[in-house]
Every structure is written in C-alpha cells, then in structure tokens.
N, C-alpha and C positions, 0 to 999 in steps of 0.2 A: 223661436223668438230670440232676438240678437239683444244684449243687456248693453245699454251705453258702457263707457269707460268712468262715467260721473256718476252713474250709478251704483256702479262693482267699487270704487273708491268710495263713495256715502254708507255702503255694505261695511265695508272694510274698518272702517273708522267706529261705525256703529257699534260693530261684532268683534273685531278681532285686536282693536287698540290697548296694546298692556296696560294696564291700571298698575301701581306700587302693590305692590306686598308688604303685609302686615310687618314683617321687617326693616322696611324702606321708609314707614314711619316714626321718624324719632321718638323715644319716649319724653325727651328734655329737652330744651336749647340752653345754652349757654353766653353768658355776657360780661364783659368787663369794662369797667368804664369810671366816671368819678361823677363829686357834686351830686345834689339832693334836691329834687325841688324842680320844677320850672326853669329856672333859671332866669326867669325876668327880673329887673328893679332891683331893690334891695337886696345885698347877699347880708343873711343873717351874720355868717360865719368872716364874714368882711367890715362886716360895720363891727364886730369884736376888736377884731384886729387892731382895726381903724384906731378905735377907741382908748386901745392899748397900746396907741403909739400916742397918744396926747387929742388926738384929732377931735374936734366939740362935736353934739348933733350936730349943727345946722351946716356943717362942713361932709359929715360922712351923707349926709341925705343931698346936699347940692351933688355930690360925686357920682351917686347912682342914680339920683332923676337929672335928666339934664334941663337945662333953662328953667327952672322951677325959683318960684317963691314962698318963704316961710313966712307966715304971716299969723294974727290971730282972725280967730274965728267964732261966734256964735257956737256954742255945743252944747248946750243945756235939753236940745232936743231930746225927744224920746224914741229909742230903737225897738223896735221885733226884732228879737233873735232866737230861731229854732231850735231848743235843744234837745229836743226828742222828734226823729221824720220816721215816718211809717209803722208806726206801732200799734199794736193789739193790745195792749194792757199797761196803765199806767199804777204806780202811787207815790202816793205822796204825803209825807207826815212829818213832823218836827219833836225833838223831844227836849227844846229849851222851856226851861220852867218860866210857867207863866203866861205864854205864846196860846196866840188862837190863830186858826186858819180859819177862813169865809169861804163857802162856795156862794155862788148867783150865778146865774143865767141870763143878767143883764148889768148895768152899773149900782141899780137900786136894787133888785128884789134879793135877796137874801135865802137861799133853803137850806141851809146848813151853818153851824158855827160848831167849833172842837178845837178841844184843848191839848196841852201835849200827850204824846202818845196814844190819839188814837191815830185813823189809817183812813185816810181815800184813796179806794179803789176806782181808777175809769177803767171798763172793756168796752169795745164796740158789740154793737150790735146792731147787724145791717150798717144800715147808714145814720145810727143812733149811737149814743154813749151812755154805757148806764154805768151811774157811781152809786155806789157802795161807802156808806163810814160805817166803818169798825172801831168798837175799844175792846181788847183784847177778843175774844171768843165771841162777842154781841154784835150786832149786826142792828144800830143805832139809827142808821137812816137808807134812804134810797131815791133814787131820783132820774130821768132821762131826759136826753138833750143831745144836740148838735156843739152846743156850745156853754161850755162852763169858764167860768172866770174864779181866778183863787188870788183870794188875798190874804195877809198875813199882817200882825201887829204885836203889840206887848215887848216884853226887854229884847232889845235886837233878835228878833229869833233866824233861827238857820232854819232852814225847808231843806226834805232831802227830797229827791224826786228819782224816784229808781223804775229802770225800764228795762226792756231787751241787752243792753249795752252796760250797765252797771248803776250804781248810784251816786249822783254829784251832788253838791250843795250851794245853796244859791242864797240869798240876803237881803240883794233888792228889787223894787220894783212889785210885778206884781206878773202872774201866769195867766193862759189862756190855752185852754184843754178843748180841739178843733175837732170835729168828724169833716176830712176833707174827703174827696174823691180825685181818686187819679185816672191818670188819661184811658186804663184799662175796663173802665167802671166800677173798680172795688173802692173801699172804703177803709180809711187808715184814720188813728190819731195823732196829728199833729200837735205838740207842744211848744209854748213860745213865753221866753222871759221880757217883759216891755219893763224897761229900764232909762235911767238919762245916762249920756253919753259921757259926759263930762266926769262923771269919776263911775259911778254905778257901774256900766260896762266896764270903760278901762282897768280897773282894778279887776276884773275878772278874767282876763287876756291873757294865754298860756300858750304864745308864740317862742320866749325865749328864756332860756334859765333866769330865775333872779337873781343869781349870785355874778351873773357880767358885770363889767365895767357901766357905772352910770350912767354915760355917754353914750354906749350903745343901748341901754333902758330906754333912755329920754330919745334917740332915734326909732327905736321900735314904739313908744309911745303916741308917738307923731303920726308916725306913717299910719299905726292902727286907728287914730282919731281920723286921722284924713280919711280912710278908706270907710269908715263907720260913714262918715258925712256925707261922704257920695251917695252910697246908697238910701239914702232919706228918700224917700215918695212914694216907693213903689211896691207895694205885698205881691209879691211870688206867691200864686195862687196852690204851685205845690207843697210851698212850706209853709203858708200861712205867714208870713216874716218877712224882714229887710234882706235878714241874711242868716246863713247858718252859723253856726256855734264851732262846723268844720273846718277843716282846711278846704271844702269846697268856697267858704269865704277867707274868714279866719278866727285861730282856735278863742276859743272861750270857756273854761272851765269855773265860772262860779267862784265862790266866797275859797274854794281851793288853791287858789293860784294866791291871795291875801295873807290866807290863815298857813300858810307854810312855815315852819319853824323858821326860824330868825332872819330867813332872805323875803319871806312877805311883806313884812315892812318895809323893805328895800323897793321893792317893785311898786307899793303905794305912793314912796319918797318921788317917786322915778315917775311914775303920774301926777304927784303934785306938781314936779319942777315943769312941767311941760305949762300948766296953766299961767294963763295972763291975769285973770280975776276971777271972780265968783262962774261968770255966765260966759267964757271963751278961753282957749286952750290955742295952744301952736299948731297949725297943720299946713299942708305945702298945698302949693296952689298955683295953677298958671292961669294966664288970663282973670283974675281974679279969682277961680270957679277953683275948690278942690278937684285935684285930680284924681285915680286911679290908682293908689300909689303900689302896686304887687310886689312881692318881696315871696324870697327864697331861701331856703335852707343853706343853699351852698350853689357852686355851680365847678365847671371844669375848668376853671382858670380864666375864664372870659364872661360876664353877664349876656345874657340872649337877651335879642330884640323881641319886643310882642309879634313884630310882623313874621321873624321865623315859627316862631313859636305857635300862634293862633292864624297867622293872615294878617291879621289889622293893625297899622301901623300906629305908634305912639310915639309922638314926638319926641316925649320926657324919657322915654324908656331905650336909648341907642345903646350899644353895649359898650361897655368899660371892661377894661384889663381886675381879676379879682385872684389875683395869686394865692392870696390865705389860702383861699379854698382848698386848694392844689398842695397843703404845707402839711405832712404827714402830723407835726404837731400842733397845730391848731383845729384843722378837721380830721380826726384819729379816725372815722368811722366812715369816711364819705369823701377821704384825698381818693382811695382806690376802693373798687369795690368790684363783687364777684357774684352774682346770681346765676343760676338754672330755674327755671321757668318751664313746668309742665306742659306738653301738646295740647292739654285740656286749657288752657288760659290762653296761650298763644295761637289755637285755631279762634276762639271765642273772641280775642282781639281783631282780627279780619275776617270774623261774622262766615268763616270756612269750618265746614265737618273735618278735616285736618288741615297740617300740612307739613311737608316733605322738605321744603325750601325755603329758607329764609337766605333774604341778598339787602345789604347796604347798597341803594342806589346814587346817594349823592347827599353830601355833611357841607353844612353852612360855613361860612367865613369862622363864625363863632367855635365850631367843631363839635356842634351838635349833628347828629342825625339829621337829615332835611328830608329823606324820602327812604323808605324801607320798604320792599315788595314779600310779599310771601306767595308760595306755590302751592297748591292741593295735589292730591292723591292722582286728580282727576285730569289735571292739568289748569284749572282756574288760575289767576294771578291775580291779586286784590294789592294795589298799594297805597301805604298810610304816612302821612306828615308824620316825622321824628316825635313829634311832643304829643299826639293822639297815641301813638305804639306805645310810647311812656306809659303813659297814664292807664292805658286799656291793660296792657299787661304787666303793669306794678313793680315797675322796675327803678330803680333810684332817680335816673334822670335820663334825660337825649343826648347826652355825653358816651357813647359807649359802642364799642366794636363788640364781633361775632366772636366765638372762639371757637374753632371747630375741632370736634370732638375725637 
C-alpha cells in the first residue's frame, strides 16, 4: 500500500515534532519599565506636581480631561459601594460606648439589637446566611436569610467589619449583608456600605496621601465625586453595588482615611472646599452629563488614551505630556521599575499551560505596549493588548520593555 506524502507529513508532525524541554521553559520573565496605573486621565503623581507649581484644581483637571467642564452638581444621592466581594464569613461589631447595631431582614422588621461589644457573625450556607450574635462566649441570637440589613446609632459609633482581607472601619450610612450567586452557581457573601456622596463617601476615599498639596486634594476630590456620580443607576448584580471599594472602581477605605492622625482633617478640609452648598459639590462634566473621569497613579511620561488602552475612544481622555511621572524625585517608586514575573502568572495571563516566548509586537504613540504575543511549549501563540498583559500579569503598567535574561 503507497502512503501519500500528506500523509507521512500529518505522521510526521503528529509523532515526531520536538516539543521544548523542560529547560527551554523559563522559570521568570523579566520587565522594566516606568509609571503605575493605566495610565488614562488623571496622573495622580502629575496633579501633585501640578499643584506644587501653584497650579488651582480646576486648571490641573482641564489639563488631563480635555474639553471638559467643571461645574456643580446635585450629590446628596445615595451610593452602594462593595466592601467586602466573595466572602464566606463576615463580622461585624463596634465597641464605642453606648452604640447599638440593628439587624432586619427588611427596612421594618427588626430580629436583633446589640450593644457594644458583642459580635455578628454572617457564614453562608448554601445559598442562605446564617448570623450568629455573640457577647463574649454566649451565643445571644440566631437567625437565616438571603438578605440582612445593619444599622447603627447612639454617639457617633464606628462599625468595624473584618473579613477574609482584614478589618476596616466605617461611620456612615448603613450595611447590606447579600447571599449572591455567581455565574459558576456557587454562593458568596456580598457586603455593601449605602452612604450619601456628598461627604459620607468622599471622606472615606484612599486614592491619595493627605499630606499633598490642597489643590491636588480638591482635584482628586472632584474627579472622585464625578466618577461616584456616573455610576448612579445601575447594581452590578456581582457586587451587589454601584461600585467597589477597589481600585477595580476606586479605593474607599472608610472612617480610615478621616481618622488619620493630623492629615485626616486635611483631607475632610479638601472635601469641604470642593462643595458648592449643602446639596452639590464640583464635578467635571461634558455635555452637561458627568463624565467618566479615570485617573492613575502615574504613567511613563505621557497620559494613554482610553482608546489604546481599552478600545473605546473618550474624547475627554486624549494623551497629554506627564513628565513628573518620569522625575526620579517626585515618583521615587514608579519613575523606573524592575519586576520578574513567575511562568505560573504569565502562562495564566494568555490562558496557555506555558510559555517559552514572550515578543513586544508593536508600542503606541504613547510608549505603552500596544500588542504583546507569547509562544507555548507547543507552539501556540496567543496575543494580548499592552493594558490586558498589564493587568492579568500584575505588572506596574504598559510602559515597559523585555529584559532578556
């Protein structure tokens, strides 16, 4: 029997194609690069500068959104914001004298009140949450539900709410303790603080030192009211919320960022100056409509567009020149930077069982990364937009070349 030539070749390839040797698979890859962050909108580290040159908000915020208006706005609304996603066990207890905490299951029914120091426990179970209050060693109440609602009153009391990730402390508003489901079918507890925006949130906002210069305070106060107010409408059915508490929105750290030894007050001052009156604050705005305002740590000397960055173009957000960045003494930690990054992070970043080759294919105007390929063992080749590689493999920014080892 005669074998084709396309078939001794389909043999060939099948059976006798080298694969890498376990040697041939790097244990690390290597990066250097600069800037922290996205790089969209605001450079944190630019509006300091800025600030530090005399420069007002409403001057460093027209520089990094382009065509934008600062205007006032309605803020009195009330936000969801997540501060606890995916969790298996909450509690929650306060130990200012005096303070009660409330559970309900609705906005009236009431099956719990406690004073300081005792303890609500939530765990899931199944697709339930069962709390537990504790005072000391007794075990005081019990109850199950989807859905618990906690409130708080008496002399200003602090809530501390400690989970997987540590314990923070919060002041206003009021909590909402979720049994949601995620797209896998399991079952997490979602936590959410609903607060008014207008100082309640702002004063809890752990985007930027409070010992900066005012002017960049009152610019980062701005942007963060703006960015608050956009997201009004809508619950994210995964977080139960408007927005996180993370830098997946932006950060929010509670009655922490307030109560800080003598710069919390600063940062309060810095959210007062932003208001207009009781019921409206400063926020930027085109077409009448807040916008989107994103903001960054830092960047490599130039701000990125949304459109490198994500795809989709933002008119407000064109790049601008951000030298601070780039100034060994203004950004001590993020003008230059150095990482090695595990094959275990970097194959899981392009969703490959390894890989052997990483190649820069092509850097934007900006001098970010714009297109990055990687190679497997196998020979597959998966490639990713500069700002996904970022992000999936945890690396400072899309600022950065290979180093080869």
């Amino acid at each position: 029997m005669r074998i084709s030539k396309a078939l001794v070749a389909f043999l060939f390839f099948q059976f006798f194609t080298p694969f890498a040797s376990a040697s041939e698979v790097p244990p690390t890859f290597s990066f250097h690069g600069s800037g922290y962050g996205h790089g969209v909108g605001l450079s944190q580290i630019g509006a300091r500068a800025m600030a530090l040159a005399g420069e007002s908000p409403t001057s460093i915020l027209r520089y990094y959104y382009t065509g934008v208006d600062i205007v006032p706005l309605p803020d009195t609304q009330t936000i969801r914001v997540n501060i606890a996603h995916l969790q298996n066990n909450v509690k929650i207890s306060t130990t200012t004298p005096g303070a009660n905490i409330s559970v309900s299951t609705n906005e009236s029914t009431t099956i719990a009140q406690v004073a300081t120091k005792s303890v609500l426990s939530f765990s899931k179970l199944g697709s339930q949450i069962v709390l537990m209050v504790t005072y000391g060693k007794k075990v005081v109440a019990n109850a199950q539900s989807r859905n618990f609602i906690i409130q708080w009153s008496g002399n200003s009391p602090i809530v501390s709410v400690t989970t997987s990730m540590g314990t923070l402390r919060y002041k206003y508003g009021q909590m909402q303790i979720k049994s949601v489901r995620t797209k896998d079918g399991q079952y997490f507890i979602e936590v959410t603080n609903s607060l008014r925006i207008h100082d309640e949130y702002l004063y809890g906002i752990g985007e930027v030192p409070s010992s900066w210069p005012m002017n960049a305070l009152q610019a980062q106060v701005i942007a963060s009211r703006t960015y608050a107010l956009s997201k009004l409408g809508l619950i994210k059915t995964a977080c139960d919320c408007n927005l996180y508490a993370s830098n997946t929105d932006q950060s929010f750290i509670g009655y922490a960022k307030e109560s800080e030894p003598k710069y919390g007050a600063i940062w309060r001052q810095a959210v007062d100056a932003t208001h207009v009156d009781e019921g409206s604050g400063f926020a930027i705005t085109l077409a009448g409509l807040p916008i989107t305002p994103y903001f960054t740590s830092s960047t490599g000397g130039q701000t990125e567009s949304a459109l490198n960055a994500w795809g989709n173009e933002r008119s407000y957000t064109l790049s601008v020149a951000d030298t601070s960045s780039v100034d060994i003494k203004l950004n001590p930690h993020y003008a230059t930077w150095d990482r090695s990054v595990s094959q275990e992070v970097i194959a899981a970043a392009f969703l490959l069982p390894d890989v052997v080759k990483l190649e820069i294919l092509s850097k934007n105007s900006t001098g970010t990364v714009a297109q990055i390929k990687a190679t497997s063992s196998a020979g597959v080749e998966v490639i990713l937009r500069g700002e996904t590689f970022r992000s999936r493999a945890k690396i400072p920014s899309a600022w950065f070349d290979l180093v080869s080892v």
